[in-house]
C-alpha positions, 0 to 999 in steps of 0.5 A: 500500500505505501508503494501504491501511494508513492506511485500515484504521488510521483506522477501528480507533483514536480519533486518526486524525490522529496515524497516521504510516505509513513506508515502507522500502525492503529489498530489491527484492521485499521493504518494510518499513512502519511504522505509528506510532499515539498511544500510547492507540491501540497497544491498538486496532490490535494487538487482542487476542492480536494478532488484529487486527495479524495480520488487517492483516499477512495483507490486506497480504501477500495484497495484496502477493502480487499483484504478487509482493513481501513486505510487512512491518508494524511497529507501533510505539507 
């Protein structure tokens, strides 16, 4: 999922070299990720309204849904 996550964040921002994906660990069905891209990017990844950040969380909890987790993206600047 982390690998997903930096896929889909390398080709949206201008610095892909400064993407820095973490992983938490809540509780046994649920992680917490953050994505941390350089403060020029914030923009890109978020999208407008939020469009973009929505379209990256609703892939991520399909794709979690499969193996019957929760995934939860943060995205920091």
């Amino acid at each position: 999922m982390k690998e997903f996550i930096e896929f889909i964040a390398k080709y949206l921002v201008d610095n892909p070299e400064s993407i820095v994906v973490e992983e938490k660990l809540q509780e046994e069905n649920k992680t917490v990720y953050t994505l941390k891209v350089h403060s020029s990017d914030v923009g890109k990844v978020i999208g407008r309204k939020g469009k973009n950040a929505q379209a990256i969380r609703t892939l991520l909890t399909a794709s979690a849904a499969k193996d019957g987790k929760k995934v939860i993206l943060e995205i920091l600047d």
